[in-house]
PLY file of the C-alpha trace (Angstrom):
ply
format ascii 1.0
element vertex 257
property float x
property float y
property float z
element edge 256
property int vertex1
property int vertex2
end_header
-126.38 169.74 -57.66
-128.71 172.38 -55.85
-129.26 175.73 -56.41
-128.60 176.46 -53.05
-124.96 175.10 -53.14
-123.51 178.10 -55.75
-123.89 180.88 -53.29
-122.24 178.55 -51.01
-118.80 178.10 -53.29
-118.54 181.79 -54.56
-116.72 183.19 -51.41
-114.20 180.04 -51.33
-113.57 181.03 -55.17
-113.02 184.65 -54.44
-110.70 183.73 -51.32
-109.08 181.60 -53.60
-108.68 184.44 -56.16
-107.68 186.68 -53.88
-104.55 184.88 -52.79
-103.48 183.71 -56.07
-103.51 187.71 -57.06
-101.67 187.97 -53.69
-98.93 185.67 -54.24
-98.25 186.96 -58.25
-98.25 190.12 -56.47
-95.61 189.26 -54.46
-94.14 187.33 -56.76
-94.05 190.87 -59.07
-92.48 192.75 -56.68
-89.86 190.38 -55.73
-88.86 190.54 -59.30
-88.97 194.18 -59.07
-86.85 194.15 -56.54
-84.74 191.56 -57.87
-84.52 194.16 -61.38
-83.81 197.22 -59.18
-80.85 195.31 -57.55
-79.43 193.99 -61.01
-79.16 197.81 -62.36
-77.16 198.43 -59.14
-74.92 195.64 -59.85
-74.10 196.56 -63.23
-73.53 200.39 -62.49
-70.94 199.11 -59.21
-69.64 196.57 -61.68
-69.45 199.43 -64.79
-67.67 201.67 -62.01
-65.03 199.19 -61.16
-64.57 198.51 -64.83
-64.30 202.44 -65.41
-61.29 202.65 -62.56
-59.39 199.57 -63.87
-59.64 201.32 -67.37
-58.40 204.59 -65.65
-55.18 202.86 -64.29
-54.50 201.12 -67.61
-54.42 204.39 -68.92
-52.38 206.22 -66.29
-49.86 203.86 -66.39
-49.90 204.10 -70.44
-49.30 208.02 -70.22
-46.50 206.64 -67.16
-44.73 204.70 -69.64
-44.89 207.48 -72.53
-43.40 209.93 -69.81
-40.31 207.83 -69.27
-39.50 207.05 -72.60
-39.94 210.75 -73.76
-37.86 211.83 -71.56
-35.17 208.68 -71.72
-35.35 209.82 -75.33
-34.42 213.10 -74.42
-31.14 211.83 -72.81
-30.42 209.61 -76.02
-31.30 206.62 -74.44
-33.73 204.47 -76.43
-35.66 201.31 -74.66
-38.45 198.86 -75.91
-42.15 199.89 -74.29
-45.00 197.28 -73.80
-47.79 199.26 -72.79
-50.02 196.16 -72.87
-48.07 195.00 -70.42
-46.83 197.78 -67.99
-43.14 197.02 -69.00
-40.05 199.34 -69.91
-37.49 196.94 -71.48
-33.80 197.25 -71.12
-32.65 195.94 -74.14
-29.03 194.96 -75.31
-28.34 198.30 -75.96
-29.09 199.58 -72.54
-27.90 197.05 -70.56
-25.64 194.21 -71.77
-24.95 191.40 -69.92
-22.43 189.05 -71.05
-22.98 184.63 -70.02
-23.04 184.26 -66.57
-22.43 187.53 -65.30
-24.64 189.94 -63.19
-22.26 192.86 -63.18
-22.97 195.70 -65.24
-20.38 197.22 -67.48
-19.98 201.00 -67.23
-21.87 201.76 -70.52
-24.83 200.56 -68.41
-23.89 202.07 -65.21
-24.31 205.23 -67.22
-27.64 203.99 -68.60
-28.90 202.86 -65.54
-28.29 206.26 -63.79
-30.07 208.00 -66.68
-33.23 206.11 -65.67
-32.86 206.70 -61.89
-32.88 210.45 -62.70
-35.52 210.22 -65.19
-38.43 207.97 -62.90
-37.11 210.29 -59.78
-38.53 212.91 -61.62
-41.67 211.34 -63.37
-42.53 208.77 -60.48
-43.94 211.06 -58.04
-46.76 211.98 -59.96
-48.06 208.83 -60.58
-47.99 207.76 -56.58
-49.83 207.99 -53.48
-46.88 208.98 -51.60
-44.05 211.08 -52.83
-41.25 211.60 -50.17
-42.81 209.83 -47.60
-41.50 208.32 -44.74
-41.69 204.99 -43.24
-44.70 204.71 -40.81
-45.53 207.80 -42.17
-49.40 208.41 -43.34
-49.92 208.54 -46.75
-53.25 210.78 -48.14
-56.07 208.74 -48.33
-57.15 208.61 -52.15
-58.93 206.16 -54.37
-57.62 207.40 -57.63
-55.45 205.32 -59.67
-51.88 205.51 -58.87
-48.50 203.11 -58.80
-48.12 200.21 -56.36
-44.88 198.54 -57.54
-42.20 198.96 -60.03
-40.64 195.84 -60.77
-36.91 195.77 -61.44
-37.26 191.94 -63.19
-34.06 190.24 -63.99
-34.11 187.23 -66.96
-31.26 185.04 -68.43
-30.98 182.96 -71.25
-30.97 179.31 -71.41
-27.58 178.53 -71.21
-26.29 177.24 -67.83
-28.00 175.30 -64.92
-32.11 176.32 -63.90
-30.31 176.88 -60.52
-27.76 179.32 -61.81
-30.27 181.24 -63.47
-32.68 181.73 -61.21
-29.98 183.11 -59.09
-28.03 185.18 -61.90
-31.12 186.51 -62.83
-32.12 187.61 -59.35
-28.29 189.04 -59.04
-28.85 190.93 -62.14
-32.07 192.86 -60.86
-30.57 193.74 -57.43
-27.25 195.15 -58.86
-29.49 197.18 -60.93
-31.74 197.70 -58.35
-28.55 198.82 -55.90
-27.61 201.49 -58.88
-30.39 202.60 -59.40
-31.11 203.71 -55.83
-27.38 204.80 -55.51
-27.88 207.49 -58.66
-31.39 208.69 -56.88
-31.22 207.96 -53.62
-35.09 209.92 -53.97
-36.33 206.77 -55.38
-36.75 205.09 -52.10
-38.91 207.52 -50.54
-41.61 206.98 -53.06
-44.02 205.29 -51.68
-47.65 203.56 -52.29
-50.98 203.64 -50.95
-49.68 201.28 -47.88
-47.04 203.57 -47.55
-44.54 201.08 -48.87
-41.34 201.51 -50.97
-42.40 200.80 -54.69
-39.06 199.82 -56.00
-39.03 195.91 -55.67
-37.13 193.11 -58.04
-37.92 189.82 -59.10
-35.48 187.46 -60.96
-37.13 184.86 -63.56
-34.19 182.72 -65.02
-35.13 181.83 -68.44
-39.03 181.67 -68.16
-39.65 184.82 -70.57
-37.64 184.63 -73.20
-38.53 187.50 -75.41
-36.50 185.55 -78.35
-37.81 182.12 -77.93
-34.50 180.70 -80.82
-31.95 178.95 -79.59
-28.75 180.95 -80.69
-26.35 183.16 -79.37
-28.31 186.29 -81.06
-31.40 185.52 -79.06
-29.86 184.39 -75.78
-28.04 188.32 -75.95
-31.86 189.78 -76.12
-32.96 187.56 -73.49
-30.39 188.56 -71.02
-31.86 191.78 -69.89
-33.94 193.96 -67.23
-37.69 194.82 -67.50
-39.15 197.27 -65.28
-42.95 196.58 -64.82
-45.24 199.47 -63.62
-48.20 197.52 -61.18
-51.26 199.71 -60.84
-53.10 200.39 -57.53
-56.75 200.72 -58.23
-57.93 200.19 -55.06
-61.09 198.66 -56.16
-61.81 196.64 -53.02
-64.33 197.94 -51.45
-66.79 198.16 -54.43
-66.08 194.73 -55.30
-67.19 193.51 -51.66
-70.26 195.74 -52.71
-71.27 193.80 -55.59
-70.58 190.73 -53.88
-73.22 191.94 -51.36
-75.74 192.48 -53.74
-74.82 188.99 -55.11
-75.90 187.30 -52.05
-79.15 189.71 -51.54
-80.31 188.34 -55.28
-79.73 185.15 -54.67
-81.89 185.01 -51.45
-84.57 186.84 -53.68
-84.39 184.47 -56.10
-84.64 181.74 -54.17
-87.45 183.06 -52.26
-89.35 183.27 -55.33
-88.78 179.92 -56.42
-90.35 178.88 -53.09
-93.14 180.51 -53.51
-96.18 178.51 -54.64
0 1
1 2
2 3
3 4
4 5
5 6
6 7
7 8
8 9
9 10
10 11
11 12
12 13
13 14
14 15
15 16
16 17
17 18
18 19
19 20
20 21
21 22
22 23
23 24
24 25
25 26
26 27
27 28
28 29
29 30
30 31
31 32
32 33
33 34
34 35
35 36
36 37
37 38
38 39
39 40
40 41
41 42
42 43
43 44
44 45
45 46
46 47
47 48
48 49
49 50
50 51
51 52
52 53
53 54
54 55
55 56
56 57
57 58
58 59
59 60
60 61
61 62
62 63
63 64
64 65
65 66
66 67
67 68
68 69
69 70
70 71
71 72
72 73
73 74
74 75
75 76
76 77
77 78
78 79
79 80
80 81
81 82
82 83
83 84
84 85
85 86
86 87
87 88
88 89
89 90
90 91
91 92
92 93
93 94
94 95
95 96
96 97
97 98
98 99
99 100
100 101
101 102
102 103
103 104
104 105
105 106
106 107
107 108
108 109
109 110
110 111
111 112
112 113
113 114
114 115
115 116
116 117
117 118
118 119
119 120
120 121
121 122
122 123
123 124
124 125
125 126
126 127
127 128
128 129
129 130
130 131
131 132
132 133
133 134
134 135
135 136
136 137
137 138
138 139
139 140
140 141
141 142
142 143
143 144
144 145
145 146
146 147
147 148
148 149
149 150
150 151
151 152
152 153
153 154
154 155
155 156
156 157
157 158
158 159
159 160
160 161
161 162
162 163
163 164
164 165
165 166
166 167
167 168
168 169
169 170
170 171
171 172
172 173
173 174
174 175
175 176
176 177
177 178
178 179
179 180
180 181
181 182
182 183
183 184
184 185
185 186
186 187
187 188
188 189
189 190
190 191
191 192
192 193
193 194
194 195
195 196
196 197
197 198
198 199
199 200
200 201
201 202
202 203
203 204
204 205
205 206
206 207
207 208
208 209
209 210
210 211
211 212
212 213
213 214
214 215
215 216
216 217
217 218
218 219
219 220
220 221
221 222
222 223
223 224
224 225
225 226
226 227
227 228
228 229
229 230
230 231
231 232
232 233
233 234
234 235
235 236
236 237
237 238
238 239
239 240
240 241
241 242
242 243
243 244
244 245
245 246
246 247
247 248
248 249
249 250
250 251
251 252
252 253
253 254
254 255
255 256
């Protein structure tokens, strides 16, 4: 090989050194980018995770409202905060073997707690005293979207008959509930709906799983189950936006030679 060839060779080597710098930095500050729009993820995704936390904990200090004041009237019930769930045990409400009526021991029960979440309700909701079609104020904060009335029997008798009895049992509740504090169905949630709603579940959640006339007594019962609005929607379309942004990025990179 000549002498007269190197000259010849050194610009193609530069070019080529040029673009390879070129393409790492692109490469660089596609991963830059691709860093920058991770840290926004996990602060939307830390953010959503901070309102679901708040709700968990409104609805805990919810719960210990009730019962405080239920206590107050000498009425003593079973609280689940895990859960969201005021139980109605025996004691509160007994139901005898296929019946959905209540007795008047817990008509007066049942009237304790209609006064009780009348008055404790509408400061956990987006829409005390509202009216239907009504607008609500538009907040994010946490606040109630349903309280459950939730109706369960025990094993004995048909799946059929239970599913109905226990649906009977929430709505007579339901209907005396509403009757005591008539109030109670102008609370209202983000959407501006009613929150008082009931649910029967036949013998699907036993909280006595034995098989004897001591445990089919617990099992025939009322829960009330405080749902939590978070309204954590539109942040969660967020992150899914920056999901598809980084994946694009990434891809891009992997394309690149």
């Amino acid at each position: 090989m000549s002498s007269s060839s190197i000259p010849r060779m050194a610009p193609i080597a530069a070019a080529t050194a040029d673009a390879t710098k070129a393409t790492q930095t692109s490469k660089i500050e596609h991963a830059n980018d691709i860093e920058r729009r991770l840290q926004e993820l996990e602060k939307n995704i830390t953010q959503q995770i901070d309102r679901v936390r708040e709700a968990t904990l409104l609805r805990q200090k919810l719960l210990r409202d009730i019962d405080a004041q239920l206590r107050r009237e000498n009425l003593i019930v079973q609280v689940d905060e895990s859960n969201g769930v005021l139980r109605l045990t025996e004691d509160t409400i007994r139901f005898q073997q296929n019946d959905a009526n209540l007795n008047e021991r817990a008509r007066q029960n049942v009237g304790k707690i209609a006064r009780v979440l009348a008055r404790v309700l509408p400061a956990y909701v987006s829409c005390a005293g509202g009216r239907p079609g009504a607008a609500c104020p538009n907040q994010t904060n946490a606040s109630v979207e349903t309280v459950f009335i939730e109706g369960h029997t025990d094993t004995t008798g048909s799946d059929d008959q239970n599913w109905a009895l226990s649906a009977q049992r929430a709505a007579n509740t339901y209907r005396e509930l509403t009757a005591v504090s008539r109030e109670l169905r102008q609370i209202r949630n983000r959407s501006n709906q009613e929150i008082l709603s009931i649910s029967g579940y036949s013998s699907t959640r036993p909280i006595d799983p034995a098989n004897n006339p001591a445990a089919w007594e617990k099992n025939r019962r009322i829960d009330i189950r405080f749902v939590m609005d978070t309204d954590v929607t539109a942040g969660l379309e967020q992150i899914q936006g920056l999901l598809g942004t980084m994946r694009s990025a990434i891809g891009e990179l992997k394309e690149a030679p």
